[in-house]
C-alpha positions as CSV (number, residue, x, y, z in Angstrom):
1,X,0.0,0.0,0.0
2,X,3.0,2.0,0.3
3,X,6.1,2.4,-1.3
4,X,8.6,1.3,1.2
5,X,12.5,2.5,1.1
6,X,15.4,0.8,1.8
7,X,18.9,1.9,1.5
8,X,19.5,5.8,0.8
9,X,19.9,5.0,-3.1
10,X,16.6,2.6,-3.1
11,X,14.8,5.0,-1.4
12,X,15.7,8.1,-3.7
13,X,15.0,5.6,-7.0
14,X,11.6,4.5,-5.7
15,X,10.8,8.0,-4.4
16,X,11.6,9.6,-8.0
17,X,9.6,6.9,-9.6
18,X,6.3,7.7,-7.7
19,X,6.6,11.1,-8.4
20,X,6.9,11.1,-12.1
21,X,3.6,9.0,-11.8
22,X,5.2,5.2,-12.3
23,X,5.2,3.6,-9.6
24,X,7.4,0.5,-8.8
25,X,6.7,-2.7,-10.3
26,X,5.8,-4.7,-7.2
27,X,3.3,-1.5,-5.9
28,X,1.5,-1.3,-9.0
29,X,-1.1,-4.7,-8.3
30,X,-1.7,-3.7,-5.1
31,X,-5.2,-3.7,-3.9
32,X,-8.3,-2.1,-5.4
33,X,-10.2,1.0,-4.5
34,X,-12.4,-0.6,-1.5
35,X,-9.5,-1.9,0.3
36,X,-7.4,1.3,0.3
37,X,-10.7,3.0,1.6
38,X,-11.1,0.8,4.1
39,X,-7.0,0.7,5.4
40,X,-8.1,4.3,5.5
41,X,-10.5,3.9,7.8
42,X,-8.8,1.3,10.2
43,X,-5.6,3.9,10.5
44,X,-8.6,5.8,12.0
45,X,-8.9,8.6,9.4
46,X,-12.8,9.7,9.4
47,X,-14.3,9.4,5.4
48,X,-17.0,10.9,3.6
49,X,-17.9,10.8,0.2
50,X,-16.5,13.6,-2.5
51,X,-17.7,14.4,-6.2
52,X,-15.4,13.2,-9.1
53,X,-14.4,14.8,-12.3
54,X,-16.6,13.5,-15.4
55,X,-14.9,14.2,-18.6
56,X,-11.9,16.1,-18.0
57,X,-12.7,18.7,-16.0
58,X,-16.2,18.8,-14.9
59,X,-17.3,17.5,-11.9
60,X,-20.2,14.9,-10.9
61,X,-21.9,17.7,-8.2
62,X,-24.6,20.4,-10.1
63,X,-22.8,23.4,-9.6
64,X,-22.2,25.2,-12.7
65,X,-19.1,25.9,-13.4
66,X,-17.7,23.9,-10.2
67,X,-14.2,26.0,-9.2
68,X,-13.1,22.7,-7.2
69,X,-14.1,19.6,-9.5
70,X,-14.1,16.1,-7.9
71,X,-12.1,17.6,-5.0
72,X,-15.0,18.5,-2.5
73,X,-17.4,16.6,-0.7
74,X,-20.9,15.5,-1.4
75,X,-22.9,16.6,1.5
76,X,-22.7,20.3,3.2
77,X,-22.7,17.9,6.5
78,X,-19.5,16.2,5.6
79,X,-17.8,16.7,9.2
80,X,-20.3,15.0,11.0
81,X,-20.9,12.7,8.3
82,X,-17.3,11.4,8.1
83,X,-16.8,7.9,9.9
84,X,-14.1,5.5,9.9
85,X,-17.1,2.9,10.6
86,X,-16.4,-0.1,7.5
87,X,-19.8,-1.1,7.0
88,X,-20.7,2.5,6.4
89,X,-17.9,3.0,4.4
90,X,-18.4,-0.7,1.9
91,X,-22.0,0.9,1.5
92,X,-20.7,4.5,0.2
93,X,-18.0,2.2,-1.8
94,X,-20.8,-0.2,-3.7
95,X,-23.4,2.7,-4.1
96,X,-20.9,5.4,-5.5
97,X,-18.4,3.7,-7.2
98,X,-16.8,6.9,-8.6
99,X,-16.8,8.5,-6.1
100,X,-13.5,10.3,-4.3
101,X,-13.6,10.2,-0.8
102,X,-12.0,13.0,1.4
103,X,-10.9,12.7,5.2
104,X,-11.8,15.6,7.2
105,X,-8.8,16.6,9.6
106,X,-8.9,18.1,13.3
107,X,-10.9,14.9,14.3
108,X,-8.2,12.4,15.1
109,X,-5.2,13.7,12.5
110,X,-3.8,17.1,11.1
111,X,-2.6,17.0,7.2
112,X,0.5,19.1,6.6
113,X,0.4,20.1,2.9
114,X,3.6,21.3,1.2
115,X,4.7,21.9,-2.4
116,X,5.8,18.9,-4.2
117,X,9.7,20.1,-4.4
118,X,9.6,20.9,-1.1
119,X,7.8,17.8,0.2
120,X,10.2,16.1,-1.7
121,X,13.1,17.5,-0.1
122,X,12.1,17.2,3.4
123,X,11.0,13.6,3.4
124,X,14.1,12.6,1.9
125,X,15.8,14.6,5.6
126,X,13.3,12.8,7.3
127,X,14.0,9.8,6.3
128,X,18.0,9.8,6.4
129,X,17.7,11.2,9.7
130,X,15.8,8.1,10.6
131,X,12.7,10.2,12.1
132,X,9.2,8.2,12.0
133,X,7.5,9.9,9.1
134,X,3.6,8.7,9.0
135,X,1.4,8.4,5.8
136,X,2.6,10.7,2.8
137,X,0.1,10.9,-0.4
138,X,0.7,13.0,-3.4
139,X,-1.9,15.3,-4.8
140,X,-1.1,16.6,-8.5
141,X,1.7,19.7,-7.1
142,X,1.6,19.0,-3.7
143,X,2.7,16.4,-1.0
144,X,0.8,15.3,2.1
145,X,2.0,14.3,5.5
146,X,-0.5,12.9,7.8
147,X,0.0,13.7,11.7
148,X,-1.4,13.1,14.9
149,X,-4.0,16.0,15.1
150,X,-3.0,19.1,17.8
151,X,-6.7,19.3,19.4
152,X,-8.0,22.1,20.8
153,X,-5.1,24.5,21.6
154,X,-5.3,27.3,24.8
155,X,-3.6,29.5,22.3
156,X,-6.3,29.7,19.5
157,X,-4.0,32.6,17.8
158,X,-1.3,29.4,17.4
159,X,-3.2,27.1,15.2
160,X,-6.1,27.6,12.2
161,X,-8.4,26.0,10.6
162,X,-6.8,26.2,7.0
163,X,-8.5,25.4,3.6
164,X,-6.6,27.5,2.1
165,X,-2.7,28.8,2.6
166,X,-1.2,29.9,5.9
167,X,-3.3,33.6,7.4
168,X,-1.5,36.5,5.6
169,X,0.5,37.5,9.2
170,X,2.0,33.6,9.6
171,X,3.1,33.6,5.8
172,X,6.6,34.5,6.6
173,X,7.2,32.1,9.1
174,X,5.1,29.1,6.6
175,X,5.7,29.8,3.5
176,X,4.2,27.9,0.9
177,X,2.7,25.1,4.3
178,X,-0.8,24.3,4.8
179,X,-1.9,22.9,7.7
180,X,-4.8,21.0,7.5
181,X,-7.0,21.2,11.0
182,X,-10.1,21.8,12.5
183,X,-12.4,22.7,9.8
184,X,-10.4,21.5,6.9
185,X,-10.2,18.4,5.2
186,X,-7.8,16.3,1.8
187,X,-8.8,14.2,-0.8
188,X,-7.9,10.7,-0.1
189,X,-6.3,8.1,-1.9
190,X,-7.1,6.7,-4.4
191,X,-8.2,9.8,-5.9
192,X,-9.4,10.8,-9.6
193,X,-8.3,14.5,-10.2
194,X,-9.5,16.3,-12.9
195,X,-7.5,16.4,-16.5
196,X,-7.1,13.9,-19.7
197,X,-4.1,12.7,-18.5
198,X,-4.8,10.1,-15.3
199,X,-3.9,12.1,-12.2
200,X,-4.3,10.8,-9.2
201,X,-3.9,11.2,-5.5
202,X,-1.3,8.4,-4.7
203,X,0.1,7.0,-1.6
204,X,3.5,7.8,-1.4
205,X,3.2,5.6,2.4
206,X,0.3,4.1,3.4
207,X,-1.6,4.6,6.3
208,X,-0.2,1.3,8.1
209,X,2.7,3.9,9.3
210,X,1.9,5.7,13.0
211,X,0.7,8.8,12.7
212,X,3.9,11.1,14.3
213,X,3.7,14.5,16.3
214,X,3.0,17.0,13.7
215,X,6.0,18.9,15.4
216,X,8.5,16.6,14.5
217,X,8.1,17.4,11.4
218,X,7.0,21.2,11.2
219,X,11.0,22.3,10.7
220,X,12.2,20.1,8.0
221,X,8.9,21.4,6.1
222,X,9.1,24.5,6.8
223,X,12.7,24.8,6.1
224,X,12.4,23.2,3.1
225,X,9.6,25.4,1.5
226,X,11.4,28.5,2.5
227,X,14.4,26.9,-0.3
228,X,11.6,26.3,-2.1
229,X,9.7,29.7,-2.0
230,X,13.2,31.1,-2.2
231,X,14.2,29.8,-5.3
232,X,11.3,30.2,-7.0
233,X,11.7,33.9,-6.5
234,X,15.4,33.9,-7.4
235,X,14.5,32.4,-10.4
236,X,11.6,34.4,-11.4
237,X,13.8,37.6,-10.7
238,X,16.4,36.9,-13.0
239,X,13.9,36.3,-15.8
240,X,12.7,39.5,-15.3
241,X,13.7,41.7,-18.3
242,X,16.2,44.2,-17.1
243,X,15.5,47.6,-18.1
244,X,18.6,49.6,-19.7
């Protein structure tokens, strides 16, 4: 269910493969959609239901125009609907069998959601440095590391409940980091994203890996999207055209 790394080479080869989309040989008959659901569920990630695209880029919901095809869920009650309960969860399966499914975070895990570079970057630290890393999925430009939730905090001003990117006055300290709480939820794998071309949301490591502190591995992300954010810029500066 996951792609699992051995030495430092095998790890970076099999890392790079599921990246550019192909992953190794002995992942690729792994089980169906139903039984990644449902090893979901057991890691005790809470589920509910999400549209899917329908050719290309529309999505299955009614909305017109839908700005977030087959990426949100089906029912406006979706935090109380989501359950890790199987039997619910085989029903959903049978009945809507296109269906994405999205876990909504703050319950019993936090997502922390990074650009894919960056993601990249970090989880090859992580890894060398021998920290426990949880489950890690990838979602089109972006990487996904699943973490013990925080709770409630005394300090509300410390933590958000983030659909989108970091508040505007915590952007210099996270750049390019979303953290996924109360309030928020991620597509989970499998996934169908929108586009001709096959996308998916992936595990990168399944969800039989323990879900870790999310502050274990808040620095390594967050010093790896400031390279990220930072060389983006660089590189947008220098194409700049100069003026003479």
């Amino acid at each position: 269910m996951s792609a699992e790394f051995g030495g430092r080479s095998g790890r970076q080869g099999k890392l790079s493969q599921w990246l550019r989309g192909r992953r190794p040989k002995e992942a690729a008959d792994e089980g169906g959609r139903e039984a990644l659901l449902l090893a979901a569920a057991g890691a005790g990630l809470p589920l509910a239901p999400a549209a899917h695209p329908v050719s290309g880029y529309r999505c299955s919901c009614d909305r017109v125009g839908c700005p977030t095809p087959g990426r949100h869920p089906v029912s406006f009650a979706w935090q109380t609907q989501a359950t890790t309960d199987r039997a619910q969860i085989e029903r959903w399966a049978g009945h809507q069998p296109q269906a994405n499914f999205i876990t909504a975070t703050g319950m019993t895990h936090d997502v922390l959601d990074v650009p894919l570079e960056a993601g990249r970057e970090a989880l090859d630290r992580l890894l060398g440095s021998g920290v426990e890393v949880g489950p890690v999925a990838v979602d089109d430009g972006r990487m996904l590391f699943f973490t013990l939730t925080r709770g409630t905090p005394e300090d509300e001003d410390e933590w958000w409940p983030c659909a989108l990117d970091c508040h505007p006055e915590t952007m210099d300290e996270h750049p390019g980091l979303r953290w996924h709480c109360r309030g928020s939820y991620v597509l989970v794998p499998p996934a169908r994203l929108p586009g001709d071309d096959g996308q998916s949301v992936r595990w990168l490591r399944g969800p039989e890996h323990p879900l870790p502190d999310p502050l274990t591995l808040l620095e390594p992300l967050t010093d790896a999207c400031a390279r990220h954010v930072g060389e983006e810029t660089d590189q947008a500066t220098a194409a700049w055209p100069r003026r003479h």
